[in-house]
Structure formats: structure tokens, C-alpha cells
N, C-alpha and C positions, 0 to 999 in steps of 0.2 A: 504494500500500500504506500501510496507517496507523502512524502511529509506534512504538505499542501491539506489531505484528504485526515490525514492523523491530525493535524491540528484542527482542522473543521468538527470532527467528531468530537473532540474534546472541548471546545466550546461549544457546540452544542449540546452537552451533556451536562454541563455546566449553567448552563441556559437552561433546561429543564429544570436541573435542582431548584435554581434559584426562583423559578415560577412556582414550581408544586412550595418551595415553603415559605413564599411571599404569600400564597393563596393559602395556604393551612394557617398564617398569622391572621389574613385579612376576615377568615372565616371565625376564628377564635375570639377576634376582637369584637366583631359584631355579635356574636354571642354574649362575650361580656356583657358591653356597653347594655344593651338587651335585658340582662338578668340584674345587673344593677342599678342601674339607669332610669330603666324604663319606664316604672311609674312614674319617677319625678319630671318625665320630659313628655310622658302624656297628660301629666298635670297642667305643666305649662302649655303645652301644644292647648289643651281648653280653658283655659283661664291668660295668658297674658303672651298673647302668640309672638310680640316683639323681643319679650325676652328667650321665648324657645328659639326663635329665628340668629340671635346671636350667641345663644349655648350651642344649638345647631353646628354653626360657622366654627365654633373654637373646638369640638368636638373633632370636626374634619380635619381641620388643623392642626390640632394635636395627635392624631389619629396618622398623619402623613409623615410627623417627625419623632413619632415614635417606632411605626416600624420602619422606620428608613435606618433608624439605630439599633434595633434588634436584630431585622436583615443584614445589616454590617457586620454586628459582631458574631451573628452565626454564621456570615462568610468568610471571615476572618478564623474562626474556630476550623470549617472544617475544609481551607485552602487560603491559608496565612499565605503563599505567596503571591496571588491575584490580588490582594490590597496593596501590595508594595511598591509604591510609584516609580519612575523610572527617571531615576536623576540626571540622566545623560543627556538629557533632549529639555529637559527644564532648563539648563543653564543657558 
């Protein structure tokens, strides 16, 4: 097999990981959010919709830089080398 076709495959497999456990976070989180959550933000959703509407917003927010930092460091855990930037071309 040629080098070319061996690195393709290894980034793509790579690729996979990182989607099935981006999607096993994003599915756990909303399940949280959900179980704890829930009530307090169907409360608001019927009684004071502007303040659901910016719990809403901070919610997603929080929700995008949280697993952008869990994603990181379980990619860093299990291929510490693909974080490691490449200081040759930085300078």
C-alpha cells in the first residue's frame, strides 16, 4: 500500500474517532442538561420567556466550550502526538 493511501487511512480513522466521541459527548450532554435542567428552563420557557431566551444562549455557549475542552483533552489522552504543533513553519 502506498504511503499517500496509509496516511489517508489513518486520518480517517482518526476522523471517525473523533466524531463517534464528539457525538457520545454531545448526546450525554443533552441528556444532562435535560435531567437537571429541565424543569427550571420549562419554568422559564412559561413564565419569563426573555430570560429563558438568554439562559438558552449561555447554555449553547457554554455547551460549545466545554466540549471543545473535553474533546481536546480526550484527544490529547488517547494520541498526544496530533496536538503537538509544528514549530518549524510557525517561525
Amino acid at each position: 500500500m502506498s504511503r499517500i493511501k496509509r496516511k489517508f487511512r489513518e486520518l480517517f480513522k482518526s476522523f471517525i474517532i473523533e466524531l463517534v466521541v464528539y457525538a457520545l459527548l454531545v448526546v450525554g450532554y443533552f441528556f444532562a442538561v435535560l435531567h437537571f435542567l429541565g424543569g427550571w428552563l420549562d419554568h422559564l420557557f412559561r413564565h419569563d420567556r426573555k430570560t429563558y431566551a438568554f439562559m438558552s444562549l449561555i447554555l449553547i455557549i457554554g455547551q460549545g466550550f466545554l466540549l471543545e475542552a473535553v474533546t481536546r483533552g480526550l484527544l490529547r489522552f488517547i494520541k498526544p502526538e496530533a496536538e503537538a504543533p509544528d514549530r518549524k513553519g510557525a517561525e
